[in-house]
C-alpha positions in Angstrom: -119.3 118.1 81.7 -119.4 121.6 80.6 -116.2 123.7 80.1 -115.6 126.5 83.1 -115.1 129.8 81.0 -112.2 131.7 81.9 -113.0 134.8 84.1 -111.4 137.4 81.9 -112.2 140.4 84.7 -114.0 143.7 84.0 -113.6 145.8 80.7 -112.6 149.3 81.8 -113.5 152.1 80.2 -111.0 155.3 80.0 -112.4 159.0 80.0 -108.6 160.4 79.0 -107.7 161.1 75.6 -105.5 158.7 73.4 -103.8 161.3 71.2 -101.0 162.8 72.5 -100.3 166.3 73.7 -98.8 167.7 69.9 -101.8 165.9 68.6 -104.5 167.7 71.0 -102.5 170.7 69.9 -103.1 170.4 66.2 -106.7 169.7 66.6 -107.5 172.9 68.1 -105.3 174.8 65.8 -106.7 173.0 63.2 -110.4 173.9 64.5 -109.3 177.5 65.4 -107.8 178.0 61.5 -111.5 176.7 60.0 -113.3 179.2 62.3 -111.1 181.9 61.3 -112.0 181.0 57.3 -115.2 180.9 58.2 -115.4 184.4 60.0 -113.4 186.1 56.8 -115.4 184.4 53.8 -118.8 185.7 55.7 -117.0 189.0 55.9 -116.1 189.0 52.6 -119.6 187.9 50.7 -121.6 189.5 53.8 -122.3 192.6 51.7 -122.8 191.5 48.4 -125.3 188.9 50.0 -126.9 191.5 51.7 -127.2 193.6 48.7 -128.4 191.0 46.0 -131.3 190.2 48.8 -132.4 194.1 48.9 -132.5 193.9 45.2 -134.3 190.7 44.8 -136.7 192.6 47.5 -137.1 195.6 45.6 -137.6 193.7 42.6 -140.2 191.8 43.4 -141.7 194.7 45.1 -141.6 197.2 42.2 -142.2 194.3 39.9 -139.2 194.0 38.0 -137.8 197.5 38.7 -134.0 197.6 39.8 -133.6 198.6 43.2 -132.7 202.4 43.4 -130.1 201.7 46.0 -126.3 201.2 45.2 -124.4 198.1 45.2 -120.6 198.0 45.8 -118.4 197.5 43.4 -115.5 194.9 43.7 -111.8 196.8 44.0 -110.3 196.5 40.9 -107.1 194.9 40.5 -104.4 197.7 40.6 -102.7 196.3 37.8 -105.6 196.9 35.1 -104.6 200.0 33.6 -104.4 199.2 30.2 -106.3 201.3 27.7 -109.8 200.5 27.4 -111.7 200.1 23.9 -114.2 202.0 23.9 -118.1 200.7 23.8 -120.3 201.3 20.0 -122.0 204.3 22.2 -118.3 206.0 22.4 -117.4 206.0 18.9 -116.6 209.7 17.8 -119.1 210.9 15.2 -118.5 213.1 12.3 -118.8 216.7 12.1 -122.5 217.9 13.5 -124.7 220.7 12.0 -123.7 224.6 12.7 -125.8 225.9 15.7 -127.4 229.5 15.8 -124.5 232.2 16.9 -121.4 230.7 14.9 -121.1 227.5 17.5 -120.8 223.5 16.4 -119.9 220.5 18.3 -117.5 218.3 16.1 -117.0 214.4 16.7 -112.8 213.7 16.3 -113.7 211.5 13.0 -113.5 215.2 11.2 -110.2 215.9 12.8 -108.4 212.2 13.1 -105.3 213.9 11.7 -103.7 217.4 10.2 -104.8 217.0 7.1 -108.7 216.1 8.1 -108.6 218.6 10.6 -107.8 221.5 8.1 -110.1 220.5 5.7 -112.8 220.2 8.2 -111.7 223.4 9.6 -112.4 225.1 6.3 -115.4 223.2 5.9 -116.9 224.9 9.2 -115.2 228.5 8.3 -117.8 228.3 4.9 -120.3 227.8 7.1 -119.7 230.6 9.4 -118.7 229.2 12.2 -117.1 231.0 15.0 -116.4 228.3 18.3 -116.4 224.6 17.5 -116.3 222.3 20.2 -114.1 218.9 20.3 -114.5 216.0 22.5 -111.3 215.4 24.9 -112.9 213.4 27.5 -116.4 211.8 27.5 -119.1 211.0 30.4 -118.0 207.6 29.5 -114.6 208.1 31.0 -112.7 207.9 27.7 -109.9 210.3 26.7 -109.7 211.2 23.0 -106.2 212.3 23.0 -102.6 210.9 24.1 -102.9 212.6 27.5 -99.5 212.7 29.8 -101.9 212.9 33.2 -101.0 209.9 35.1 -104.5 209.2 36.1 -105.3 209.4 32.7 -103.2 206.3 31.4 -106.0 203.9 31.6 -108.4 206.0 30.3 -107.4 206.9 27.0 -109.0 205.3 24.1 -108.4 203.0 21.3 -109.3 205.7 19.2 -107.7 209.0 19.9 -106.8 212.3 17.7 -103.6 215.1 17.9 -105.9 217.5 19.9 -103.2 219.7 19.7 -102.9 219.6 16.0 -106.5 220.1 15.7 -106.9 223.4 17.4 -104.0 224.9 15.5 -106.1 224.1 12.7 -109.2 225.9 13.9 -107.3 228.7 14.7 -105.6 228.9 11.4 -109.2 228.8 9.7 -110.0 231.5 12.4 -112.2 229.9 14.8 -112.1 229.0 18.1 -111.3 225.9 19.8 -113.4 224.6 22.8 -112.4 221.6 24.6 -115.4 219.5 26.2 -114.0 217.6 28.9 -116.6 215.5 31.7 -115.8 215.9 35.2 -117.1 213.6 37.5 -119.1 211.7 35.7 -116.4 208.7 35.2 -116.9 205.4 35.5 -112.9 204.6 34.2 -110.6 206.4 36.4 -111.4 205.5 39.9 -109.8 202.0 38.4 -106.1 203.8 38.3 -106.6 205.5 41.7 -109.0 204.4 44.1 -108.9 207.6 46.1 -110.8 209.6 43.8 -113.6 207.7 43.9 -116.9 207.9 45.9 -117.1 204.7 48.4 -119.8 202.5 49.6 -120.2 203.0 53.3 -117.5 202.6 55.1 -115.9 199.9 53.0 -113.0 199.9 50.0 -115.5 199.1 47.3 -117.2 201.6 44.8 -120.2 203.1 45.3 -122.7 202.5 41.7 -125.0 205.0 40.9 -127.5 202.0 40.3 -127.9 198.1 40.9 -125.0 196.8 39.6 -126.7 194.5 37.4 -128.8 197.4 36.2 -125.5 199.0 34.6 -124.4 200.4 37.7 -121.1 202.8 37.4 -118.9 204.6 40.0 -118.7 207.8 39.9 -115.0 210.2 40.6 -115.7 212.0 44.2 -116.1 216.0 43.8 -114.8 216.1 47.6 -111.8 214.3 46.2 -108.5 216.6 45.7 -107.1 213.9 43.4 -110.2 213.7 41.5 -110.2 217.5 41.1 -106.8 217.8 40.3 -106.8 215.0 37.6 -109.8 216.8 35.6 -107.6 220.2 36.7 -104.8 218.4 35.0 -106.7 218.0 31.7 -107.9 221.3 31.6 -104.2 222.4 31.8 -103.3 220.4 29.2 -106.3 221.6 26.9 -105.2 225.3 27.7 -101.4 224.4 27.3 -102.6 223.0 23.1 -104.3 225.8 22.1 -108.0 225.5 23.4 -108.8 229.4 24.3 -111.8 227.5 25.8 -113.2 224.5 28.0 -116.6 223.1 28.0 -117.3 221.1 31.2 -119.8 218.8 31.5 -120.6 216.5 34.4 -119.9 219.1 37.2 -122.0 217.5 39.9 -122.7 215.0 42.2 -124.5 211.9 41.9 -128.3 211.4 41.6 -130.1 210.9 44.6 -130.9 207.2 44.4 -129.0 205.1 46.8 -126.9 208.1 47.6 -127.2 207.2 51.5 -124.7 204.4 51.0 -122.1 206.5 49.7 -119.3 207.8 51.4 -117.2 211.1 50.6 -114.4 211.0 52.9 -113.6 214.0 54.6 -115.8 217.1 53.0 -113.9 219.8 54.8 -117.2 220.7 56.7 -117.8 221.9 53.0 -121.9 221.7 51.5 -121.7 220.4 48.1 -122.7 223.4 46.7 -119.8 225.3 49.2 -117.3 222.6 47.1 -118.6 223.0 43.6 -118.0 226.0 43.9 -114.6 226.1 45.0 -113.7 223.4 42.2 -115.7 225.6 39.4 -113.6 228.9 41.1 -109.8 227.0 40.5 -111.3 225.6 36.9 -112.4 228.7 35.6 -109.4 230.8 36.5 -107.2 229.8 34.0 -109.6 231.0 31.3 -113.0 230.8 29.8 -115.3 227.9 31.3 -118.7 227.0 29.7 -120.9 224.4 31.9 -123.0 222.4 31.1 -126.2 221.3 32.8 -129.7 219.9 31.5 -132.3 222.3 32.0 -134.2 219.8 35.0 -131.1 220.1 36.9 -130.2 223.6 36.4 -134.1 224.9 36.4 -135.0 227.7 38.7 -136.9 226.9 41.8 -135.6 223.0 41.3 -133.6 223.1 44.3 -131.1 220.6 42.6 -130.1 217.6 44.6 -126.6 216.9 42.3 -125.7 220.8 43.0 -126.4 222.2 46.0 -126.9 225.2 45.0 -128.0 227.3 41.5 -125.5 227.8 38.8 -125.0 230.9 40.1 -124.6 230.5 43.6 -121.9 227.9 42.4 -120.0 231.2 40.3 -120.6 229.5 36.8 -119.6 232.8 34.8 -121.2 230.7 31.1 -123.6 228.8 31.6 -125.1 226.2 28.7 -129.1 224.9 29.8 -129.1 221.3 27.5 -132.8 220.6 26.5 -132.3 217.8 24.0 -136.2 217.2 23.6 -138.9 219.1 22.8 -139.7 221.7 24.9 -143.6 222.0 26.5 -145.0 225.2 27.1 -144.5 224.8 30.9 -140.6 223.8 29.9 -140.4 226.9 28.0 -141.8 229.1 31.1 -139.3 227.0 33.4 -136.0 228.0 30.9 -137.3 231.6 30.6 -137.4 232.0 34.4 -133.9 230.3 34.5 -131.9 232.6 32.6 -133.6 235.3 33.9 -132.3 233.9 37.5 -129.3 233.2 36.1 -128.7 236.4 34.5 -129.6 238.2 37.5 -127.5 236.4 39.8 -124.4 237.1 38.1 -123.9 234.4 35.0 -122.0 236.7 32.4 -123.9 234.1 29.4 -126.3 231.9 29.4 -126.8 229.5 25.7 -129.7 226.9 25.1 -128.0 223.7 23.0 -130.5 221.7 21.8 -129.5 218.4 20.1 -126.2 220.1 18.3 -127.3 223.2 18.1 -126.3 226.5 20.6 -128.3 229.4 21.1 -127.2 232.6 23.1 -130.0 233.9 25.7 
């Protein structure tokens, strides 16, 4: 006789929940908080994604060649302001050949204290010289001497000289110190205030004057008053130890390349050329300014991308033309026609250095 199975009734199935309210409550949160992480880490890696795909692009396009368009540079830490040793390319050298007219640029080896700086000041009166020029800050960002500039403190080198003893040195020999100091070519101090330096876009990082993995470096922002006031601040101090002279180098913008990414803040409605100017006019008040620039930026008829203007439209009362190579016959014709457009637009002197040597026009 077969067994009668027990009627055990239907198996509902139920379409409400079984966690409780606070439970249902965490799980959303829960799901809202990953979301949130999710949106904030692609806005954090969104550019630098971006940019290593437009320079894989470009280099496969150009066949290896780094993409001419900036990357951004990650915000330094606020905190890294300890003094920097400098690269093998920023070691001072010794003492240079004498130019023509009585000039010579001397590396801070010759001058490392006041008993190498008198005997190298000697040294250079034998040889007739007239100006010598010291390195106090370099294109490299370094400062050579124990400045008391607060946006210098994490730019001074490992190696550094008494700048001040040194010019009393040259003076006592009778010759003049000159002070070179680099403007805004500095890839060091927008690290101690990020306000001086140019942006990228609209963000907080730096903008690089290459792909960053093609030795990309920021660059301090001309438009910038704290920018202008910490090389102002140098010059000051330069003046204020006994250098009757400055030679500036570095006074311009950034190259071209990549320059549509950057961002400048607020120019004052001021051309670049309108604000070089008006930095060059506070910088050369104080006394005599030489600048610097090589000869393709500076050329006549080159309508200069990094200037804005001509030297003399920019009021550069001495102007130095660098032509560290040798010079073709068409270069030749192109620095004649420069310092005679210089000259006639107002530029008191106008020198040729080549390599270490300085020539008066």
């Amino acid at each position: 006789m077969a067994k009668r199975r027990k009627n055990l009734g239907k198996v509902k199935r139920y379409r409400r929940s079984f966690y409780s309210g606070p439970q249902r409550a965490k799980r959303i949160a829960g799901g809202a908080v990953l979301l949130a992480a999710l949106f904030l880490a692609g806005w954090l890696i969104g550019p630098a994604v971006i940019d290593f795909g437009t320079s894989t692009w470009y280099r496969l396009k150009r066949g290896g060649e780094p993409a001419p368009s900036s990357q951004p540079a990650e915000t330094p830490a606020p905190q890294a302001t300890a003094s920097p040793e400098p690269p093998p390319q920023a070691t001072p050298q010794p003492m240079q050949a004498v130019g023509e007219g009585g000039w010579a640029f001397v590396g801070i080896t010759g001058v490392r204290d006041a008993d190498a700086a008198a005997a190298t000041a000697q040294q250079l009166a034998q040889q007739g010289v007239k100006y010598a020029v010291l390195p106090l800050k370099d294109s490299q960002g370094y400062v050579y001497y124990p400045s008391g500039a607060p946006a210098a403190q994490g730019s001074i080198a490992a190696t550094t000289f008494d700048a001040a003893a040194a010019a009393a040195a040259l003076r006592d020999a009778g010759i003049t110190p000159v002070a070179s100091i680099c403007a805004f070519r500095d890839p060091i101090a927008p690290n101690a205030n990020r306000t001086m330096a140019v942006r990228y876009q609209d963000t907080d990082y730096f903008w690089l004057d290459a792909a960053r993995d093609a030795g990309g470096k920021p660059w301090l922002n001309p438009y910038s008053d704290e920018a202008v006031g910490y090389i102002g601040a140098l010059i000051a101090e330069a003046r204020g130890m006994g250098y009757e002279q400055i030679w500036l180098t570095g006074v311009q913008f950034p190259g071209v390349a990549g320059r549509d990414k950057a961002n400048f803040g607020d120019t004052g409605g001021l051309s670049m050329g309108e604000r070089l100017a008006q930095v060059l006019s506070t910088w050369q008040e104080g006394g005599v300014c030489w600048v610097e620039y090589p000869l393709e930026v500076a050329a006549a008829g080159a309508g200069s991308q990094v200037l804005g203007a001509s030297p003399a439209e920019l009021g550069v009362k001495n102007l130095a033309l660098r032509a560290d190579t040798a010079l073709s016959e068409e270069d030749s014709d192109r620095l004649a026609e420069t310092v005679r457009a210089a000259k006639e637009g107002g530029v008191s002197n106008v020198a040729v250095v080549q390599g270490d040597t300085f020539a008066l026009q």
